[in-house]
C-alpha positions as CSV (number, residue, x, y, z in Angstrom):
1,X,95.0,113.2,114.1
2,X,97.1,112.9,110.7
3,X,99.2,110.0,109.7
4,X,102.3,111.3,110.4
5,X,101.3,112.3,114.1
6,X,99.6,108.8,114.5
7,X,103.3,107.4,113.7
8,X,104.9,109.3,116.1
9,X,102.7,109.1,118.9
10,X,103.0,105.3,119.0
11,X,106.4,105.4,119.2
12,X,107.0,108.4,121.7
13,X,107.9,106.7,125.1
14,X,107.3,108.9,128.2
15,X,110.6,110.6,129.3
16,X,112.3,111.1,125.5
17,X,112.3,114.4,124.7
18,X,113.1,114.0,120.6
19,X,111.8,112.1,117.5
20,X,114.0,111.7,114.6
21,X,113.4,110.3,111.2
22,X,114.2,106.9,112.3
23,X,112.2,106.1,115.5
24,X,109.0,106.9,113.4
25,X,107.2,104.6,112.6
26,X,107.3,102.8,109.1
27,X,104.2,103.7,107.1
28,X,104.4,99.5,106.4
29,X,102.8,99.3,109.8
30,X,100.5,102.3,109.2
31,X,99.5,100.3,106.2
32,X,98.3,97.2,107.7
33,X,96.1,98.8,109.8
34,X,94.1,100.2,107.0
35,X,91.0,97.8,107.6
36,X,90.9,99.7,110.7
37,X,91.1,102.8,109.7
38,X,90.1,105.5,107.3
39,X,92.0,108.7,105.9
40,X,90.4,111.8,105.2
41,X,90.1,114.2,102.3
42,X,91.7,116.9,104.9
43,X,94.3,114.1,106.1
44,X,92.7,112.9,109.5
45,X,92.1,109.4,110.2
46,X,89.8,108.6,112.3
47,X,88.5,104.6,113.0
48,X,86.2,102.6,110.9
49,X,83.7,101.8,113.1
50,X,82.9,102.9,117.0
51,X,84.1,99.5,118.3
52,X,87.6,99.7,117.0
53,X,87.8,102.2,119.3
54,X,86.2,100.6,122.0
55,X,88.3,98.1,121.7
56,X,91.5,100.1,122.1
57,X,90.0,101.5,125.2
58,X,89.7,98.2,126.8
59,X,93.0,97.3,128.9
60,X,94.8,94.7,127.5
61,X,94.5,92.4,130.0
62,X,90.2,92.5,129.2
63,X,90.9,91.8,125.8
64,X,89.1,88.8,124.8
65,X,91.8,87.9,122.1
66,X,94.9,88.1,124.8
67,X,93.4,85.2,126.7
């Protein structure tokens, strides 16, 4: 997955049928997550680490940080 895609999948929302310009999201947030992470010399990203992912697979409500 590329940037760009990443920035539009988070903010597709089942049902819509368009993206535009402005419902992406910014590249600010993009940024932040940089820690966790990594571009690509061919542009994917990919995660730093196996248990950032792992951690995104959990459901939220199993999260240890959302209790």
């Amino acid at each position: 997955m590329r940037i760009s895609e990443l920035q539009d999948a988070i903010v597709f929302a089942a049902g819509s049928t368009t993206l535009t310009p402005r419902s992406k999201l910014p590249a600010t947030i993009v940024d932040l997550c940089r820690p966790l992470i990594q571009t690509h010399p061919d542009g994917q990203i990919s995660f730093v680490h196996f248990t950032v992912q792992e951690y995104v697979n959990i459901a939220p409500t199993s999260r240890p940080i959302s209790k």
